[in-house]
C-alpha positions as CSV (number, residue, x, y, z in Angstrom):
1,X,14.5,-15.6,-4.2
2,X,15.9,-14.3,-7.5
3,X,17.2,-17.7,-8.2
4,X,13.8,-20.0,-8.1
5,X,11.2,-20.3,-10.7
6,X,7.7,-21.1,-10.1
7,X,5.5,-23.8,-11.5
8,X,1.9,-23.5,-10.4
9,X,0.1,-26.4,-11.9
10,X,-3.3,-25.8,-13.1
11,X,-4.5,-29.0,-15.5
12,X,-6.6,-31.3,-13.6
13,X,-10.4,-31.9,-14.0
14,X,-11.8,-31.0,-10.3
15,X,-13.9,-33.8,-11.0
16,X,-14.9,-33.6,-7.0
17,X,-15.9,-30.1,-7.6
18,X,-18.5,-30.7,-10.3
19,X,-20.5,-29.0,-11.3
20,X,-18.4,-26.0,-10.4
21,X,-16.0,-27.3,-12.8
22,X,-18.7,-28.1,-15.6
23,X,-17.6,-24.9,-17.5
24,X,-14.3,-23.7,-16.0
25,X,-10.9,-25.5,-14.9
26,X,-10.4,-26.0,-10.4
27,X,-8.1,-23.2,-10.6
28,X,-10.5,-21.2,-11.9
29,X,-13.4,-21.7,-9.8
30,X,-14.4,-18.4,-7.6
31,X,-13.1,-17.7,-4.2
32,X,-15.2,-15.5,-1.7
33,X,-17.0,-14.7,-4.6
34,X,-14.3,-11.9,-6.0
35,X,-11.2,-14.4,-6.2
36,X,-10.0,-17.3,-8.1
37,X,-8.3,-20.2,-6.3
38,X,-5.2,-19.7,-8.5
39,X,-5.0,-15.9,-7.2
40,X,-3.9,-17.9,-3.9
41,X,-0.8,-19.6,-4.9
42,X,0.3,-16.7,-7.4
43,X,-0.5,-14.0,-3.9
44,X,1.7,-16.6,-2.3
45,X,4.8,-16.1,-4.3
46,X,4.5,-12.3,-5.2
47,X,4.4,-11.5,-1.6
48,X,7.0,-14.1,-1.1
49,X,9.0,-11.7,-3.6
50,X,9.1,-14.8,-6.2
51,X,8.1,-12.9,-9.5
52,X,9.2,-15.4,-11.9
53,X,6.1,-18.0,-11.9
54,X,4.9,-19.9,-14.7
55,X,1.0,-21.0,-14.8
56,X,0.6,-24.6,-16.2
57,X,-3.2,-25.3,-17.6
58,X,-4.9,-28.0,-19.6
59,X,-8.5,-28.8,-19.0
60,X,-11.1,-26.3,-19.5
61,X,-8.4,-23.8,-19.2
62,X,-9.9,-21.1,-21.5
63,X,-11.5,-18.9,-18.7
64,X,-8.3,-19.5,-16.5
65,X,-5.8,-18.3,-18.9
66,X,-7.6,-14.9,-19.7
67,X,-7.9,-14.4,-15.9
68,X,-4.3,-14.8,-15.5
69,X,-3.7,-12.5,-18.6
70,X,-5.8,-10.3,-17.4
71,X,-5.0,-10.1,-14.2
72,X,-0.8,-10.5,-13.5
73,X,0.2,-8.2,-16.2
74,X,4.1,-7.2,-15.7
75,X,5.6,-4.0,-16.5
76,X,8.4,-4.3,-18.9
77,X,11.2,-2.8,-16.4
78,X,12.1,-5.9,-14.7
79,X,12.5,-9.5,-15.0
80,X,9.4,-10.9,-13.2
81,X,6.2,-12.4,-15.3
82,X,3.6,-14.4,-14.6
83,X,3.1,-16.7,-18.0
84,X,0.7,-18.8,-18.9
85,X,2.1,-22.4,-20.1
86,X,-1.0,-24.1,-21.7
87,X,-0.3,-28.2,-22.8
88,X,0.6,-28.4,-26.2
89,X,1.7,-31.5,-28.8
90,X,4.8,-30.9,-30.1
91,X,7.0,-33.5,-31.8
92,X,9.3,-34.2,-29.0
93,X,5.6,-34.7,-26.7
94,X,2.8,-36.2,-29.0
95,X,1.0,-36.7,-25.5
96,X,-0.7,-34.1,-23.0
97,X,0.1,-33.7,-19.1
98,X,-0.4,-37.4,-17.9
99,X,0.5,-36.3,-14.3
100,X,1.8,-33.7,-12.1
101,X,5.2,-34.7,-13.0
102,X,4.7,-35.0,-16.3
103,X,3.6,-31.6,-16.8
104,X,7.1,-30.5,-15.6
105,X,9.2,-32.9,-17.8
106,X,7.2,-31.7,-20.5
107,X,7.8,-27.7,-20.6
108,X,11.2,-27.9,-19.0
109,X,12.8,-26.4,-22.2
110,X,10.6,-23.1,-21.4
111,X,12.0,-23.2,-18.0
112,X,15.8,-23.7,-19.4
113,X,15.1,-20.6,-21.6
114,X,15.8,-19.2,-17.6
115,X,18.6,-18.4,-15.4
116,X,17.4,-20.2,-11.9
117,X,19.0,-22.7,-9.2
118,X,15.7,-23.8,-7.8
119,X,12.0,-24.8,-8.9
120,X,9.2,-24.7,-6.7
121,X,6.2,-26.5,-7.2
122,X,3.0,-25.4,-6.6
123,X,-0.6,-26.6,-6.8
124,X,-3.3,-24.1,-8.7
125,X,-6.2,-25.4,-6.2
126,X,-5.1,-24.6,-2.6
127,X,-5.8,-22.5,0.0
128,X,-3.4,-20.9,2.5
129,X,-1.2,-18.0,3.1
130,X,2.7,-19.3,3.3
131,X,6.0,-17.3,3.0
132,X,8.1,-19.1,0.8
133,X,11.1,-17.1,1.8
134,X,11.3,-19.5,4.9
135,X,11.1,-22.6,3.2
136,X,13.9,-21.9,0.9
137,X,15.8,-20.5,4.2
138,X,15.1,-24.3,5.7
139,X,15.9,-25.8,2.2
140,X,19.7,-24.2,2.0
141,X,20.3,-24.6,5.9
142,X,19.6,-28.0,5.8
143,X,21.5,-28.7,1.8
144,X,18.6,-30.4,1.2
145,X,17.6,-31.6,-2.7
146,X,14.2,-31.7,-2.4
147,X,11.9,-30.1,0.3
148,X,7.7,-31.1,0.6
149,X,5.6,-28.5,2.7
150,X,4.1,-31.1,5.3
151,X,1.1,-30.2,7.1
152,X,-0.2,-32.3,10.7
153,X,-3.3,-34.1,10.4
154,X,-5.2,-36.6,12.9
155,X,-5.5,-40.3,12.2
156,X,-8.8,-40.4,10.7
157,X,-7.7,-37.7,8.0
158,X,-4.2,-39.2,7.5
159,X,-5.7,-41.8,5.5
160,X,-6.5,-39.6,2.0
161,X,-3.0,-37.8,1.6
162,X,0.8,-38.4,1.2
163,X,1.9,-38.7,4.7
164,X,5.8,-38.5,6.0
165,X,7.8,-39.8,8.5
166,X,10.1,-38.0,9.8
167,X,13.5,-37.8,12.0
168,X,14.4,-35.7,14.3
169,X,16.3,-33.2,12.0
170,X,12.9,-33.3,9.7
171,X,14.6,-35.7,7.2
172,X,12.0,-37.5,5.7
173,X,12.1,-41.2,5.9
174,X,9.2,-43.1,4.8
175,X,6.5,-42.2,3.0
176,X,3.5,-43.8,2.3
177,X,0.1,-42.7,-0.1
178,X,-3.3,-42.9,1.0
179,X,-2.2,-45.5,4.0
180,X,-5.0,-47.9,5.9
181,X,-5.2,-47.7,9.7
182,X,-2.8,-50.6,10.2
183,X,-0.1,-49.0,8.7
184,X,-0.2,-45.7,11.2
185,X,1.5,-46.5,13.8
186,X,4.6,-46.8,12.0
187,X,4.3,-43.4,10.8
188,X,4.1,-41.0,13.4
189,X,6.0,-38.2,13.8
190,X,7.6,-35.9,15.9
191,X,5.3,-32.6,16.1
192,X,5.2,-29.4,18.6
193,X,3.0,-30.1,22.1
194,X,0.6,-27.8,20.5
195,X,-0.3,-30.6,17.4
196,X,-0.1,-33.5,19.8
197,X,-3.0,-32.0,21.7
198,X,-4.8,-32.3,18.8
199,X,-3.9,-35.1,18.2
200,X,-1.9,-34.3,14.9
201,X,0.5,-36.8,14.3
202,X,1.0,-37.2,11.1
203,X,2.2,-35.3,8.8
204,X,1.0,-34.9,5.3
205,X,2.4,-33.5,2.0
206,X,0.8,-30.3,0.8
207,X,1.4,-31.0,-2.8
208,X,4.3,-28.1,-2.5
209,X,7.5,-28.9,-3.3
210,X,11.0,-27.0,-3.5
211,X,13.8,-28.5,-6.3
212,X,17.2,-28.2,-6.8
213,X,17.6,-27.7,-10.2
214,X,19.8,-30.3,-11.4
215,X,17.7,-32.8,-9.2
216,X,14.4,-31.9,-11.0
217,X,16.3,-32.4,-14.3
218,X,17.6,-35.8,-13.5
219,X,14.5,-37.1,-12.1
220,X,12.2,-36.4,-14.8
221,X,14.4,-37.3,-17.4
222,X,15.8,-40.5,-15.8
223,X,12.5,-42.5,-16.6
224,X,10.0,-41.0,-19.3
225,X,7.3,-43.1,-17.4
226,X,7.2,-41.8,-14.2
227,X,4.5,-39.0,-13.8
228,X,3.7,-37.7,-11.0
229,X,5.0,-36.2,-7.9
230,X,3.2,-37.6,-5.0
231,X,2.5,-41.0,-6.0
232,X,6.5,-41.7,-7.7
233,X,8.9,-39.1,-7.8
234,X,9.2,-38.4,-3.9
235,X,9.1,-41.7,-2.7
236,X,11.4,-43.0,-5.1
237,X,13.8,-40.1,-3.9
238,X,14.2,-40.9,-0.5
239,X,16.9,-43.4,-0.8
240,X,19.0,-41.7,-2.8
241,X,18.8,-38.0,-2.4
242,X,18.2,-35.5,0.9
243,X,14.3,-34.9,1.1
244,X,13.2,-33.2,4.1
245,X,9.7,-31.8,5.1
246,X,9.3,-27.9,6.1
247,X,6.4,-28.3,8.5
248,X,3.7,-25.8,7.9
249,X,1.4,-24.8,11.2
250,X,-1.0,-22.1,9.1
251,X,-4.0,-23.8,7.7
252,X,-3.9,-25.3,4.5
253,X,-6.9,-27.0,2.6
254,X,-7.1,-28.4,-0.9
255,X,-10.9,-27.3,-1.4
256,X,-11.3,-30.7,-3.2
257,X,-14.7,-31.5,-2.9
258,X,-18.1,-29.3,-2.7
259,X,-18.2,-30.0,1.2
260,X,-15.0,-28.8,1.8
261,X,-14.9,-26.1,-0.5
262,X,-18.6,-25.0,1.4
263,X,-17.0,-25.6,4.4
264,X,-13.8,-23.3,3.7
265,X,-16.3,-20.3,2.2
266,X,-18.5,-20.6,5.8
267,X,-15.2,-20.7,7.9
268,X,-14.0,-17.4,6.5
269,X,-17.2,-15.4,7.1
270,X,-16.8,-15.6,10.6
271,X,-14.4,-13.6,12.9
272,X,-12.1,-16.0,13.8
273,X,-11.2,-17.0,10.5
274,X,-7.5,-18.7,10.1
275,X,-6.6,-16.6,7.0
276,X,-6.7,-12.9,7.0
277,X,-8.0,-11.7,3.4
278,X,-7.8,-8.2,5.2
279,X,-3.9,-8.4,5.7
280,X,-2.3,-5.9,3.8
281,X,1.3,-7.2,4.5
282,X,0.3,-10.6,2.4
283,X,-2.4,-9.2,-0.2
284,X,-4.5,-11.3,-2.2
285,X,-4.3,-10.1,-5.6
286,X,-7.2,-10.7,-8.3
287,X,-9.0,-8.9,-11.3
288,X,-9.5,-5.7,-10.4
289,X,-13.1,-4.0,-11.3
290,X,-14.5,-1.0,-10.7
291,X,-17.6,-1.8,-9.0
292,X,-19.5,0.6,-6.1
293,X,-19.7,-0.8,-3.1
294,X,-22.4,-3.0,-1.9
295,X,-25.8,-1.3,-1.0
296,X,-27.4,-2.6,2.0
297,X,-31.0,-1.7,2.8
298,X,-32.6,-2.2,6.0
299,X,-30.8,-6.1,6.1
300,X,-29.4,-8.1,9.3
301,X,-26.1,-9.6,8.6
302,X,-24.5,-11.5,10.6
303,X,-20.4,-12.9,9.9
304,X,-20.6,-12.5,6.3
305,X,-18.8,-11.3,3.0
306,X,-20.7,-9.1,0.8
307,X,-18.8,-8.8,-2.5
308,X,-18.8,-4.9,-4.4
309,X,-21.5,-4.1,-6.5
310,X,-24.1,-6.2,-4.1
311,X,-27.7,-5.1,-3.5
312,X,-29.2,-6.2,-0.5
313,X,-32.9,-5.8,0.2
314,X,-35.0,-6.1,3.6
315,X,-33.3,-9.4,4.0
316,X,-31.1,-11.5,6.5
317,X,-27.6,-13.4,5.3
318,X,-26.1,-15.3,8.4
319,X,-22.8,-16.5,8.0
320,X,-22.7,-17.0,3.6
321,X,-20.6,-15.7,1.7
322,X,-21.9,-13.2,-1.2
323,X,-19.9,-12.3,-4.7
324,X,-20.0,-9.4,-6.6
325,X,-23.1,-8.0,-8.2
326,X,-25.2,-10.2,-5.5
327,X,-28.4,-9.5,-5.3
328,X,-31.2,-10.6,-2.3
329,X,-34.7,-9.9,-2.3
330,X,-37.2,-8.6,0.2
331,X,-37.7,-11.1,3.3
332,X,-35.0,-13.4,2.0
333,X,-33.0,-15.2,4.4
334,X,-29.2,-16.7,3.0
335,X,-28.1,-19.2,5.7
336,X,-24.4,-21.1,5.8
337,X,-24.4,-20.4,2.0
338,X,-22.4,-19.4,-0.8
339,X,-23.7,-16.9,-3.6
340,X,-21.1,-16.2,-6.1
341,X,-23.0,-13.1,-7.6
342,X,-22.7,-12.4,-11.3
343,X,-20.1,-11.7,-14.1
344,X,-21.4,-9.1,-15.3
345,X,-24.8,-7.3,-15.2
346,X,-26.7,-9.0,-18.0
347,X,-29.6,-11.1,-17.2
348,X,-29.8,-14.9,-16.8
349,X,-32.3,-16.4,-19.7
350,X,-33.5,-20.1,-19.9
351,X,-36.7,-21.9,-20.3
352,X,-37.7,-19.2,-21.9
353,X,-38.0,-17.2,-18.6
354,X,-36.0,-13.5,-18.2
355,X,-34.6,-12.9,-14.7
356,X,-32.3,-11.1,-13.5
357,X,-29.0,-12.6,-11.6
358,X,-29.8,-12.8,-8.2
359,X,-32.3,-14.2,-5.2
360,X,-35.8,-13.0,-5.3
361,X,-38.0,-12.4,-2.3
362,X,-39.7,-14.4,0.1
363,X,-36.8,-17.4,-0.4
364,X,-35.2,-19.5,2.2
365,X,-31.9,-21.0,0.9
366,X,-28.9,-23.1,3.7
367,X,-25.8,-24.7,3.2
368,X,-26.0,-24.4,-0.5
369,X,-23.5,-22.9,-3.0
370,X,-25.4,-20.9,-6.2
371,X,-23.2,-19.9,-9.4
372,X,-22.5,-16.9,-11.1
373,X,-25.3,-15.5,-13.1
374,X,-27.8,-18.0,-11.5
375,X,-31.4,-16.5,-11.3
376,X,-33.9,-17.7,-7.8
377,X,-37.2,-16.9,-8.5
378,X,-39.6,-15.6,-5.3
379,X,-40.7,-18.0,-2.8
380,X,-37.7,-20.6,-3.7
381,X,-36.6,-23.1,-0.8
382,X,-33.4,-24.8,-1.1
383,X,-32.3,-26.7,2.7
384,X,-31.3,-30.3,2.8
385,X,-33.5,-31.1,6.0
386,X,-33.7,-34.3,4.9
387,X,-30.4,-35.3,4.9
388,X,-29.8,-36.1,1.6
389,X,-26.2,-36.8,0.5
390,X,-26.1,-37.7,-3.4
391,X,-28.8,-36.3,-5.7
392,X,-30.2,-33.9,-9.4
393,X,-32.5,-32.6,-10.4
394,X,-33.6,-29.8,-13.2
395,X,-31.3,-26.8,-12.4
396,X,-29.9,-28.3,-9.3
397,X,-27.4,-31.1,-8.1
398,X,-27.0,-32.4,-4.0
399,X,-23.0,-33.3,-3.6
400,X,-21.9,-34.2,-0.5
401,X,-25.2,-33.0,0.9
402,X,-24.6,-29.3,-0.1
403,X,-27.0,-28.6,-2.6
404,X,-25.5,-26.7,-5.9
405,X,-27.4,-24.3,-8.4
406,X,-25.1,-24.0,-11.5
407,X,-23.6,-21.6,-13.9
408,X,-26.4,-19.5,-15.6
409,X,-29.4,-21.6,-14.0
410,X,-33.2,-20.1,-13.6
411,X,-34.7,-21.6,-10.9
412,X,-38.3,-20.8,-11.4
413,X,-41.2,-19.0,-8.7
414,X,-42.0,-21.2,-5.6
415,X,-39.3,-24.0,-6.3
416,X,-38.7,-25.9,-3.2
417,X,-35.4,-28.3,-3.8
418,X,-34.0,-30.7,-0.9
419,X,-36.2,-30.5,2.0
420,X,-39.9,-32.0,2.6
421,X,-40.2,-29.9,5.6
422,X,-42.7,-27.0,5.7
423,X,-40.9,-24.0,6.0
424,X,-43.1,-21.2,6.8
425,X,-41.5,-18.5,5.6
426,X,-43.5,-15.6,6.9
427,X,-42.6,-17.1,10.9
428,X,-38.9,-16.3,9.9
429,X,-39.3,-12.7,8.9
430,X,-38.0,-11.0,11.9
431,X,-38.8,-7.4,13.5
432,X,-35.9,-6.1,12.9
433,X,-36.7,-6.1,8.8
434,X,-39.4,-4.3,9.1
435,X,-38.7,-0.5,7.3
436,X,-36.7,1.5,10.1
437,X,-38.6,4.1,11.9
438,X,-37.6,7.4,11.2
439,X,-36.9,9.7,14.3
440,X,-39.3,12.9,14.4
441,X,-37.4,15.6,12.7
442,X,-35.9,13.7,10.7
443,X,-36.9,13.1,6.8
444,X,-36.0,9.7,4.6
């Protein structure tokens, strides 16, 4: 692994993921409320014992680069480094990053300041725990030039990615972007008895890609026009050079949109979650803070993540996700949501109203993702009963029918956002929140 460098590339919008990405870059939206996705692709290479990994950003990228300054800071003993690349105009490149492959051409001189064979591509906005070790093993058994990390997917997904056909030695031999229904059949491949079960026969690119050095070089500087990976370089490849796909089984998502991202944050609460955050073999590495741990008073919680430096109230959090310095009120109840706590322990202003970070009492908030440093007032409902999938509102947006409190938001006393259903709140405070009894004897 001494021989590979790392390109992580950090410099689109997230436009799918606003308004997460109102204020900060994808790669540096939270992740269980203590993360960053980019802490997943850089985890992903230190444990892979890649050291050398350079961190391309661009939009919003402020935020992102002092996390990954702050953050991946090398001793100056050995060779590895985790650098931040941000796009610059320079005379040779009046332009910035037009495309993923673009964003390669145009810092391969700080690359070429290195001694490496290999150059693996990464995206910035991706979760999944892989061991790039075995990749490169397939990548030099098979003498392949370029490798894609494929992942199965059903019909009815195969439709938005990159999908590959394959032969039987995983040589990939057609590839087609974003393909309609009629043009499946054709591209079917063969996958374990496990994935045809599931009916996952197709296989999709990840957006990860391994390079032969002098490959890389020659296809990004054989046509100045070409810019990105998916859509150009990779097919255009095929004829002429030995691209195979490393089939991935783990689970991989792109968190691309606010229901999937939601939907990632409410699958790792539970039990059977398909990434282990608590594997100490494959850490995930992030900021570190010295925070106590969360204080929990009297509370029902049930498959959740409770982030350090959390207070928790007399309340009930069923299977959300909660960031550091969370705080939940008195008879609260957090349902299929994700609070991303605050950044630090000031308090929220707006509107002219002082509150502190947090949810108040007496509020009833599903499938709903609030920002850091946002402030719920008491009494606040926020639930979509009604279904709606597109919609804003002071202090609030609906995407894809999750509804989103941003960055630094008040959201005053008694606020009721996406439902016209009566919720009565004092039917939902269960027995079990009521102050504990204390055994005779005994003194509180």
């Amino acid at each position: 692994m001494d021989s590979i460098l790392a390109v992580v590339l950090c410099g689109g919008a997230g436009t799918r993921l606003f308004p997460l990405t109102e204020w900060r870059s994808k790669p540096a939206v939270p992740l269980l409320g203590k993360y960053r996705l980019v802490d997943i692709p850089i985890s992903n290479c230190l444990n892979s014992g890649l050291d050398r990994i350079f961190v391309l950003t661009q939009f919003n990228s402020a935020g992102l680069n002092q996390h990954v300054t702050d953050t991946y800071q090398r001793d100056g003993f050995g060779s590895g480094f985790v650098s931040v690349l941000a796009a610059e105009q320079t005379y040779q490149s009046p332009n910035w990053f037009q495309g993923t492959a673009d964003a390669v051409r145009q810092v391969l001189h700080h690359l070429n300041q290195h001694q490496y064979s290999h150059v693996l591509i990464l995206a910035g906005d991706q979760l999944y725990q892989m061991d790039f070790a075995k990749l490169y093993a397939q990548h030099r058994a098979q003498k392949a030039d370029i490798t894609v990390a494929t992942t199965p997917v059903t019909a009815k997904e195969a439709t938005g990615f990159g999908i590959m056909h394959t032969d039987a030695d995983d040589k990939i031999i057609h590839f087609r972007e974003k393909p309609g229904e009629a043009e499946l059949a054709g591209l079917r491949s063969d996958v374990d008895p496990e994935m045809k079960q599931q009916e996952r026969h197709f296989l999709a690119s990840t957006g990860i890609y391994l390079f032969n050095r002098d490959v890389l070089q020659d296809l990004l500087t054989a046509d100045p026009a070409v810019t990105d990976f998916g859509k150009e370089i990779i097919p255009q490849s095929l004829a002429n050079h030995n691209v195979v796909s490393y089939p991935f089984r783990g689970y991989w998502s792109d968190v691309g949109s606010i229901r999937s991202y939601h939907a990632a944050h409410i699958a790792l609460s539970r039990m059977d979650a398909m990434i282990d955050f608590h594997d100490h073999r494959n850490p995930i590495y992030t900021k570190k803070e010295a925070l106590a741990p969360p204080k929990i008073h009297a509370s029902y919680i049930q498959d959740a993540y409770i982030g350090e430096g959390s207070v928790l109230n007399n309340c009930k959090i069923y299977n959300s996700v909660l960031g550091i310095r969370s705080y939940v009120g008195k008879r609260s109840t957090i349902k299929s949501a994700v609070i991303m706590g605050a950044g630090t322990n000031r308090y929220a202003a707006g509107d002219g109203i002082i509150a502190r970070p947090g949810i108040g009492e007496a509020c009833y908030i599903e499938n709903a993702i609030i920002d850091l440093n946002a402030s719920i007032g008491n009494g606040v409902v926020l639930a979509n009963h009604d279904g709606v999938t597109e919609g804003e509102g002071a202090n609030y947006y609906i995407k894809d029918g999750i509804i989103v409190i941003p960055q630094d938001a008040v959201v005053p006393d008694g606020t009721v956002i996406g439902t016209s259903t009566k919720i009565d709140l004092s039917s939902m405070i269960r027995t079990e929140l009521a102050p504990p009894v204390v055994p005779v004897g005994l003194s509180m």
